[in-house]
PLY file of the C-alpha trace (Angstrom):
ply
format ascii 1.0
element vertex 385
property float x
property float y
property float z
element edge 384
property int vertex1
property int vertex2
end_header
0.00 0.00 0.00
1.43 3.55 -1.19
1.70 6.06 1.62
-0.99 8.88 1.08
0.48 12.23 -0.18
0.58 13.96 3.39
2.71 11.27 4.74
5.07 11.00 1.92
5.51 14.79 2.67
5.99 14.05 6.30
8.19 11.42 5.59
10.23 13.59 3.22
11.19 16.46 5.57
12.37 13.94 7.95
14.70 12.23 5.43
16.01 15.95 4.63
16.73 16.33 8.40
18.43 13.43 8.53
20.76 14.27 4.81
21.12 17.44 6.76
22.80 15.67 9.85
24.31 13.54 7.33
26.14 16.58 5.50
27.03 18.24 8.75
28.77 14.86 10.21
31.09 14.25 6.29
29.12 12.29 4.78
27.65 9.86 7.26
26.25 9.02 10.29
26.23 6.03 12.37
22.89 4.04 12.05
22.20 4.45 16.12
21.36 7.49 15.23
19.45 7.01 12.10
16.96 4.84 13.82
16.91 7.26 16.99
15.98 9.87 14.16
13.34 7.57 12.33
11.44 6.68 15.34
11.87 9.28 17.78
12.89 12.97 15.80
9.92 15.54 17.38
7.05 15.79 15.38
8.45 13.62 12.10
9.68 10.34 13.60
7.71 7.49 13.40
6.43 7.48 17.09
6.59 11.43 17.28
4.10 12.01 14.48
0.67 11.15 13.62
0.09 7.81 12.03
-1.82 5.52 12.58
0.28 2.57 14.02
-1.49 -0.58 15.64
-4.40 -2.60 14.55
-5.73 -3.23 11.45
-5.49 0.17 10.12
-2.16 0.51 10.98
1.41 -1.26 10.72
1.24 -4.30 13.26
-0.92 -5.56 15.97
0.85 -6.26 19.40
-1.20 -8.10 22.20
-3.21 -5.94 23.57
-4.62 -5.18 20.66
-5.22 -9.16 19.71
-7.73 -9.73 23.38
-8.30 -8.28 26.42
-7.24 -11.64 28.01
-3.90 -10.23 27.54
-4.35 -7.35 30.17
-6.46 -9.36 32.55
-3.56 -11.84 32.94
-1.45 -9.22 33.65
-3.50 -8.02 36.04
-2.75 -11.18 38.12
0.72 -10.25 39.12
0.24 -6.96 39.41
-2.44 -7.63 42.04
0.00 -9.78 43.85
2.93 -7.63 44.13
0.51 -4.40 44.78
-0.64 -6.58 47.65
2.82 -7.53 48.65
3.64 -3.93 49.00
0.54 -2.97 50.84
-0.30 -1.05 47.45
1.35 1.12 44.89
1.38 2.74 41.50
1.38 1.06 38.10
3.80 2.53 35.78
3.64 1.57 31.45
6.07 2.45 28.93
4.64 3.57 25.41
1.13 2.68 26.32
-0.11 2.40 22.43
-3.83 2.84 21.90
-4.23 2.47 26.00
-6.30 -1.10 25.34
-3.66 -2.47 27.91
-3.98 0.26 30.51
-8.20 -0.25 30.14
-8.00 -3.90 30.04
-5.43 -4.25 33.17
-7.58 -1.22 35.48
-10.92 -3.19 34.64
-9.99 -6.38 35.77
-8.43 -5.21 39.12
-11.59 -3.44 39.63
-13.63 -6.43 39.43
-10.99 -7.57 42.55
-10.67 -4.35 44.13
-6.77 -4.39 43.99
-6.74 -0.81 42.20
-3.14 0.95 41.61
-2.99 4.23 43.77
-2.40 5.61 40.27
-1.71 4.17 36.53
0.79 6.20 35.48
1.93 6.51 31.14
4.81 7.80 29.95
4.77 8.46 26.14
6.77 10.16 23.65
3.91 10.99 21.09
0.99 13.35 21.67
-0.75 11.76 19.15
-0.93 8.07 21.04
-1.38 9.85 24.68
-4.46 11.49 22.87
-5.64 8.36 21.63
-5.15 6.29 24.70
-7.10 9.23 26.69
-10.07 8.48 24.15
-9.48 4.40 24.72
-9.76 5.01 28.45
-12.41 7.01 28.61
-14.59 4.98 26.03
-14.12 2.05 28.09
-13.47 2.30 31.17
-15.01 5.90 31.92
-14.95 5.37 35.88
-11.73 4.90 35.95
-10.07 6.59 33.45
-9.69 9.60 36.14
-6.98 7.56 38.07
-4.78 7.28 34.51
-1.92 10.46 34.99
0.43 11.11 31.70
4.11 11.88 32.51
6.57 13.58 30.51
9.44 12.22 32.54
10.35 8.75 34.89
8.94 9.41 38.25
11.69 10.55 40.83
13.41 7.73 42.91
11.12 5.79 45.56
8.48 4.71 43.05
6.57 1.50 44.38
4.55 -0.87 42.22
4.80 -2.24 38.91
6.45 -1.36 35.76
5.50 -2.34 32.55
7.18 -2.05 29.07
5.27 -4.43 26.58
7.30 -4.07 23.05
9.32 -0.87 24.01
13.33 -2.87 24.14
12.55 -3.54 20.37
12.44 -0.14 19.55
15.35 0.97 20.71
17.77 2.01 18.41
20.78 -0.10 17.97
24.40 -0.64 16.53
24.54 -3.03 13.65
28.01 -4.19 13.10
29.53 -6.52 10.62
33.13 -9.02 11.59
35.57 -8.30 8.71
37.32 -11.67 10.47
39.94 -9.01 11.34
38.25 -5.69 12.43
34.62 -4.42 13.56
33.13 -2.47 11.27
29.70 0.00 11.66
27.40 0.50 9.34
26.80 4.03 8.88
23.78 5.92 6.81
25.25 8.29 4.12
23.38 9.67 1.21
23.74 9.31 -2.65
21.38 9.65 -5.64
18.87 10.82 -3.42
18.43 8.11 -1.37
19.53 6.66 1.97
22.86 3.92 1.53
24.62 1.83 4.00
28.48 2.47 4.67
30.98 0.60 6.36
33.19 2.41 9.02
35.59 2.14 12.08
33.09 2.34 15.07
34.28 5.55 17.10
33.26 4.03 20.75
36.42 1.66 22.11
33.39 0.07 24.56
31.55 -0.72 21.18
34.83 -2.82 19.54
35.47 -4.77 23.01
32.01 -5.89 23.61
31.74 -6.90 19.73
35.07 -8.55 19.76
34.07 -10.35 23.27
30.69 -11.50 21.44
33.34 -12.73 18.68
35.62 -14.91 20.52
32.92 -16.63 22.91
30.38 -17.41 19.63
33.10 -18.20 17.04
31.32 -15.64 14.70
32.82 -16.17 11.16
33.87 -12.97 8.67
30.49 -11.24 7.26
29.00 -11.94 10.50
26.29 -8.84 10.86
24.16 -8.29 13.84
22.86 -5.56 16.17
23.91 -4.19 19.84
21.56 -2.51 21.94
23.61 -0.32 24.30
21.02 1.97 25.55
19.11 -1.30 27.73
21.95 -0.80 30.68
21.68 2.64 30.98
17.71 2.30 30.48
17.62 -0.78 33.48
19.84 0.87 35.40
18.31 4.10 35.86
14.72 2.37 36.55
16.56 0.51 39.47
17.79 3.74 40.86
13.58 5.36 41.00
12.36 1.66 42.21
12.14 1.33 46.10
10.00 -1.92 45.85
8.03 -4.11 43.31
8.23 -5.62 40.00
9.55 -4.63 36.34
7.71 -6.76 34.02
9.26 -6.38 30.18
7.51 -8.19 27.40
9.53 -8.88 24.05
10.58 -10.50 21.42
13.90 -11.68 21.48
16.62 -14.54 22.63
19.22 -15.43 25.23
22.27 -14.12 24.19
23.78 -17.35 23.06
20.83 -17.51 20.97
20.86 -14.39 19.89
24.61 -14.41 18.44
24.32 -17.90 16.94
26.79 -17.91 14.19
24.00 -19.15 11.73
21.79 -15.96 12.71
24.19 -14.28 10.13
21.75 -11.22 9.14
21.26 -9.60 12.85
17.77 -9.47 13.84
16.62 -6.09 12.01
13.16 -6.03 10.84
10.65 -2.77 9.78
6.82 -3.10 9.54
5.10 -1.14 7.51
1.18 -2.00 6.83
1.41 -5.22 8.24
3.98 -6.36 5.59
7.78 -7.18 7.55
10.96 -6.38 5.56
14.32 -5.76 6.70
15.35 -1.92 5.03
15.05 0.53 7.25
16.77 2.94 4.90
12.93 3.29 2.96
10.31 5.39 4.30
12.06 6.83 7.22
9.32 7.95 10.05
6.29 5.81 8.07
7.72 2.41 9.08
8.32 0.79 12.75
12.00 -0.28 12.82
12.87 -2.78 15.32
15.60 -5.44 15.92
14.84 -8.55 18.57
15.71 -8.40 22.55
19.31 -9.77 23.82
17.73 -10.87 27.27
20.80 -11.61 28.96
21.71 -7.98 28.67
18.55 -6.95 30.25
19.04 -9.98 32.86
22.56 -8.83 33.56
21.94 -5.15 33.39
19.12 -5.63 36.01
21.26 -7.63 38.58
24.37 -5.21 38.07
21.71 -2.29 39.41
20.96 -4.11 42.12
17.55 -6.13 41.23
16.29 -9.92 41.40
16.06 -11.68 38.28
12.10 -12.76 39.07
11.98 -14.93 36.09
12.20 -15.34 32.23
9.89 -17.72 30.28
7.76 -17.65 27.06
4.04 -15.68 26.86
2.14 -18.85 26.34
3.68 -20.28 29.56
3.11 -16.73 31.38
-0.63 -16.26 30.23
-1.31 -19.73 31.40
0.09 -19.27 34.73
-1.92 -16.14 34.90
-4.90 -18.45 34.52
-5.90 -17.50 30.72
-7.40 -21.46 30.51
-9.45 -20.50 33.55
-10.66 -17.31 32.65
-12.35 -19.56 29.14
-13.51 -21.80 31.24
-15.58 -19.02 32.74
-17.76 -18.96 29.74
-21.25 -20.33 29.90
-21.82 -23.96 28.54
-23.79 -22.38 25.33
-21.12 -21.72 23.26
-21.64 -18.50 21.15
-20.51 -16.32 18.31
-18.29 -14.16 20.97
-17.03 -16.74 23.33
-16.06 -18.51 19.83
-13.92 -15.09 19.29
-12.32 -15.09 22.57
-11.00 -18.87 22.25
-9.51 -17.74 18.73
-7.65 -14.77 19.85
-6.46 -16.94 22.97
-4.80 -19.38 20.32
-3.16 -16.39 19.26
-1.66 -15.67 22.34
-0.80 -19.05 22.92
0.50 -20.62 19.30
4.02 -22.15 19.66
4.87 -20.95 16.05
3.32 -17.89 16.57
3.12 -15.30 19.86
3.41 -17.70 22.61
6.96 -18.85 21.73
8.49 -15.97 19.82
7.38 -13.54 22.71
9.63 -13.54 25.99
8.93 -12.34 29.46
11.45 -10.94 32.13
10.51 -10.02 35.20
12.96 -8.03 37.18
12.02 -7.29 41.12
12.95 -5.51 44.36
12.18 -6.72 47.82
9.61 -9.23 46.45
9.17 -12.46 48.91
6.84 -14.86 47.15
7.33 -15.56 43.63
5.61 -13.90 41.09
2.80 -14.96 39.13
3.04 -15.83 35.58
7.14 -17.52 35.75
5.97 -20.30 38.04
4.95 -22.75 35.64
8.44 -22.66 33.10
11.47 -21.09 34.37
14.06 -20.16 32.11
16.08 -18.30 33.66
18.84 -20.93 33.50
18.86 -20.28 29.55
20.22 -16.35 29.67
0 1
1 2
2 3
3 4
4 5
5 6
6 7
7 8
8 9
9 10
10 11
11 12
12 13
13 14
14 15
15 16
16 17
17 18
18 19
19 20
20 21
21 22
22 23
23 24
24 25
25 26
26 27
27 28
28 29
29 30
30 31
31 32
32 33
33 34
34 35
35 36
36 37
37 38
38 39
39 40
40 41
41 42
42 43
43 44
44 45
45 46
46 47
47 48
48 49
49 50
50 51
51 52
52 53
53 54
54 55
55 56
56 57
57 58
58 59
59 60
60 61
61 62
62 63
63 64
64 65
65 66
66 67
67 68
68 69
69 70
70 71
71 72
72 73
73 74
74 75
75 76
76 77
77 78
78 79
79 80
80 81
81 82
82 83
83 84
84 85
85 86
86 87
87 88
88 89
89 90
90 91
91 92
92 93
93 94
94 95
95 96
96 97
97 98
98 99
99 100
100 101
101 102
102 103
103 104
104 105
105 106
106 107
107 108
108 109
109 110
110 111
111 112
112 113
113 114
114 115
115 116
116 117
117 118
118 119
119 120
120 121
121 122
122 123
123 124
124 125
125 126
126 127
127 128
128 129
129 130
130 131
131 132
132 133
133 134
134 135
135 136
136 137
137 138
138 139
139 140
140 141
141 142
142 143
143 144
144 145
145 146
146 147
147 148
148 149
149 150
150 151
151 152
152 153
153 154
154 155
155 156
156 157
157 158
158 159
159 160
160 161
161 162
162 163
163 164
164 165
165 166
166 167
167 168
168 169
169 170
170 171
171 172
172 173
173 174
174 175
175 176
176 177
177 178
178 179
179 180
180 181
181 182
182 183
183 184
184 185
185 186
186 187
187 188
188 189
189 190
190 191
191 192
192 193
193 194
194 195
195 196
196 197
197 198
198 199
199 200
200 201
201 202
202 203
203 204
204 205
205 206
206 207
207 208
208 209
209 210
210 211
211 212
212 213
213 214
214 215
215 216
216 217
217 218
218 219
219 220
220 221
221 222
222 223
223 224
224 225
225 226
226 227
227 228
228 229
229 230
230 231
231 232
232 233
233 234
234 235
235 236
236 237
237 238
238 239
239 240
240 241
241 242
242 243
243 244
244 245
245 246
246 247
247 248
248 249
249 250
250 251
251 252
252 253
253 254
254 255
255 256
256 257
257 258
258 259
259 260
260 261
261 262
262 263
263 264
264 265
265 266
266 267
267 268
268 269
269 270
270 271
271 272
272 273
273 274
274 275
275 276
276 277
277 278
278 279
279 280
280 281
281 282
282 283
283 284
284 285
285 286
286 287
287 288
288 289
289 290
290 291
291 292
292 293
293 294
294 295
295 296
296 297
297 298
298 299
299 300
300 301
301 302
302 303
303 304
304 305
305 306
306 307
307 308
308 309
309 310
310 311
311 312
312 313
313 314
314 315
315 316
316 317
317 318
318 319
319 320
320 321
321 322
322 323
323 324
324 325
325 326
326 327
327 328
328 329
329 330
330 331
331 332
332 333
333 334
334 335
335 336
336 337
337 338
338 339
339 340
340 341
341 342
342 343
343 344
344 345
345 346
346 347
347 348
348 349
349 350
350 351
351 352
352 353
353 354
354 355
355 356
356 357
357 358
358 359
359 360
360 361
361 362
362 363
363 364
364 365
365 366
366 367
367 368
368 369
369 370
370 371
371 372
372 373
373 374
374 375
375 376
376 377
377 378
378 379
379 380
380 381
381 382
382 383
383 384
């Protein structure tokens, strides 16, 4: 599907910001920065401007968006570790159309385990207008204890923090293994249009940790992949605001080990655009998601060197059925019907081994939590990161 004229307009003064930077840099600039621009630049990046992104009429449909089973199982450890704490906030990253945030405050209505406050923070105005509209459409009476930040709280937040699909989008280093040097790919410009280029990586920390990845995976010459060096930082500096309670991150992604396997040759890099997945993220820049997949053990070890618990790590399907997602069907009347039918598809959705319940991860990292938390009990693979 073409792009309608307004986007390709919006889409072509970010791509002359970005041959701007490019000029101003010699002739290229590192493709961290690219992406950061893509996604993020204020009021032309992909999650900065106005498109519409999930669902049907948009680019890709995350979980949320597939059933509201999604949010109620979620609500089951959040209840628990609210209760643990004697009761809290709830804190999501990039809410999206705010079906989560409804979903998640309706069910722990219906057990009167309420967050003090749900808190959002969100980069575009466009998706904290839309989720305002979501909450207030569904879940009017509540939508009142929803607050929109523009910044992390300050240190000594208590509760739980959610980030479902936010690790994907942040950008990354891609690097390629000459089988002597590491090189960078870099975004110049040429013939009017975007083009990779090859170059020494300027950060020393970047080389060692690619030439450490190297040695311990045996990763032959043309090796390319991605690093993600904003997730220590990003863990690090949610440890330092949490005084008690649970980050819960939900991905897509590997183990390191996994990650880094010599035959995952290509890296991980993938854009969506109108439900169609390719991998170049040099077309379109701000109309298409770009994304690369989750290194876990960096989050793991990132959250243990700030001081957290490594709660647990297992797929969706095995989280959503510790959550109780078979006995929240089994509520349904005996008389099957039309919408009951609906809810046992998009639960297969969820669930699917080829599909969401394998390929999607989640982490949970805690402070001062006794019991364990709902939703790792029943597969624990933490012993896999």
């Amino acid at each position: 599907m073409e792009p309608d004229p307004e986007a390709v307009l919006l889409s072509q003064r970010l791509a002359g910001k970005i041959r701007e930077e490019i000029i101003s840099a010699g002739g290229a600039i590192p493709f961290v920065r690219y992406m950061a621009m893509a996604l993020y630049e204020p009021g032309l990046g992909y999650y900065s401007a106005g498109q519409e992104k999930f669902g049907a009429a948009g680019d890709f449909t995350t979980a949320p968006e597939v059933s509201p089973l999604f949010g109620r199982c979620l609500a089951r450890p959040c209840r628990q570790v609210l209760k643990q704490l004697g009761g809290g906030e709830i804190l999501e990253f990039g809410a999206g159309s705010g079906a989560l945030a409804a979903d998640l405050l309706q069910e722990l209505a219906q057990h009167d385990s309420l967050p003090e406050r749900y808190l959002i923070l969100e980069v575009s105005a466009e998706l904290r207008l839309r989720q305002r509209e979501t909450l207030e459409q569904r879940v009017p009476a509540l939508a009142g204890r929803v607050h929109w930040l523009e910044e992390l709280p300050a240190s000594g937040f208590s509760g739980v923090i959610l980030a479902n699909e936010v690790l994907d989008a942040m950008p990354v280093h891609r690097f390629r293994w000459s089988g002597e040097v590491v090189e960078e790919y870099s975004v110049g410009y040429q013939e009017d249009e975007f083009t990779w280029k090859l170059q020494p990586p300027a950060d020393a920390g970047f080389i060692d940790y690619v030439t450490g990845l190297v040695e311990e995976y045996a990763l032959g010459p043309g090796y390319v992949s991605e690093v993600c060096m904003a997730i220590k930082p990003w863990i690090s500096t949610l440890a330092e605001r949490l005084a008690g309670g649970l980050v819960l991150l939900i991905d897509y992604g590997y183990p390191r080990r996994e990650y880094y396997h010599p035959q995952r040759s290509g890296g991980t890099l993938m854009c969506h655009y109108r439900h169609r997945a390719h991998d170049d993220p040099l077309v379109l820049p701000g109309l298409q998601d770009i994304t690369a997949h989750v290194d876990f053990t960096s989050v793991a070890e990132a959250g243990i060197a700030a001081g957290l618990e490594l709660e647990g790590f297992t797929t969706q399907a095995h989280f959503l059925l510790d959550s109780g997602i078979d006995r929240m069907l089994g509520e349904q009347n005996t008389e099957i019907t039309s919408a009951q039918l609906m809810d046992i598809q998009q639960a297969r959705t969820l669930l699917m081994p080829g599909g969401m319940g394998e390929r999607f991860r989640f982490i949970g990292l805690g402070r001062g939590l006794e019991l364990p938390v709902e939703g790792f009990r029943m597969q624990d693979l933490r012993g896999r990161l």
